[in-house]
C-alpha positions in Angstrom: -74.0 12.5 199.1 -70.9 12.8 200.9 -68.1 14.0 199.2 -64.4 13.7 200.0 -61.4 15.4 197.9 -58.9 14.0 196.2 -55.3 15.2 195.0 -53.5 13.5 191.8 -50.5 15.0 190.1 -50.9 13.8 186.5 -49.2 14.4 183.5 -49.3 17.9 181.9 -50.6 16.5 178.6 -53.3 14.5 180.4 -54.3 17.1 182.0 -55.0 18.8 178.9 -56.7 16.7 177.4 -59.1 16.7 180.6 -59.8 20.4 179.9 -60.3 19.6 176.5 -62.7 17.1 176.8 -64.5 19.3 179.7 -64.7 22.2 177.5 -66.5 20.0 174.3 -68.8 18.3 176.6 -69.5 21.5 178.6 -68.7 19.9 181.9 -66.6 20.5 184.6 -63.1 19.2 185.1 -64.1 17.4 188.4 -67.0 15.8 186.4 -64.8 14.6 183.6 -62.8 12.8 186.0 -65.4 11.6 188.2 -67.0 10.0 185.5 -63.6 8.4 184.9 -62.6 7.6 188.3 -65.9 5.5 188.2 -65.8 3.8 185.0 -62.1 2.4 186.1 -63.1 1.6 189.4 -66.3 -0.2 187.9 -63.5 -2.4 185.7 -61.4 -3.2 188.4 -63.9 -4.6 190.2 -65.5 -6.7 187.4 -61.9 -8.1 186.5 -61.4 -8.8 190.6 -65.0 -10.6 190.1 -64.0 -12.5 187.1 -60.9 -13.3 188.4 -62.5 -15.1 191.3 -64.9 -17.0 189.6 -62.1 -17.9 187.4 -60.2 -19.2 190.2 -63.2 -21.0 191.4 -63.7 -23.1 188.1 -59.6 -23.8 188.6 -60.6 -25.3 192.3 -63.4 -27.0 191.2 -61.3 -29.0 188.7 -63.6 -27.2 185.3 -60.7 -26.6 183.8 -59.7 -27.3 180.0 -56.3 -29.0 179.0 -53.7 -27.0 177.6 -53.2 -29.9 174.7 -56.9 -29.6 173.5 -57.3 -25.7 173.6 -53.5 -26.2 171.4 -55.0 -28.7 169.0 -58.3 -26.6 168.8 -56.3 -23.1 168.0 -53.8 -24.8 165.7 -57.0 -26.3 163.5 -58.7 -22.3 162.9 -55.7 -22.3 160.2 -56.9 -25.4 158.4 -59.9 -26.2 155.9 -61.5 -28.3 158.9 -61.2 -26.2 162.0 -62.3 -28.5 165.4 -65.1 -27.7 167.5 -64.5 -25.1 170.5 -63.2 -27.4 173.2 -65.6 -28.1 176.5 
């Protein structure tokens, strides 16, 4: 695999906790924050995902009013909570 390399100035105290966390797993710095660099890119592009599916529903008109998701979140307090609304 190709590789390319990346420079990040990061705060001291990150940065140690890097090379602590490298040093317990007996990895290499680079490895710690590869793995890291992929588990936030992985997030960023589920939430991008979600957020367009999201969006979709909106355009689509499956949306839930506001007053029902209030009524329903305002009854979780009470001895008869509503049903989730669809």
């Amino acid at each position: 695999m190709a590789t390319k390399v990346l420079t990040a100035h990061v705060p001291l105290e990150l940065a140690e906790k890097v090379d602590q966390l490298a040093a317990r797993l007996e990895r290499s710095r680079g490895w710690i924050i590869k793995q890291a660099l992929y588990s936030w890119v992985e997030q960023e592009e589920e939430r991008r995902r979600l957020t367009l599916e999201a969006l979709a529903d909106v355009d689509a008109g499956r949306v839930i009013d506001h007053q029902a998701v209030q009524a329903w979140a305002d009854s979780l307090d009470t001895d008869n909570p509503q049903p989730v609304p669809l």
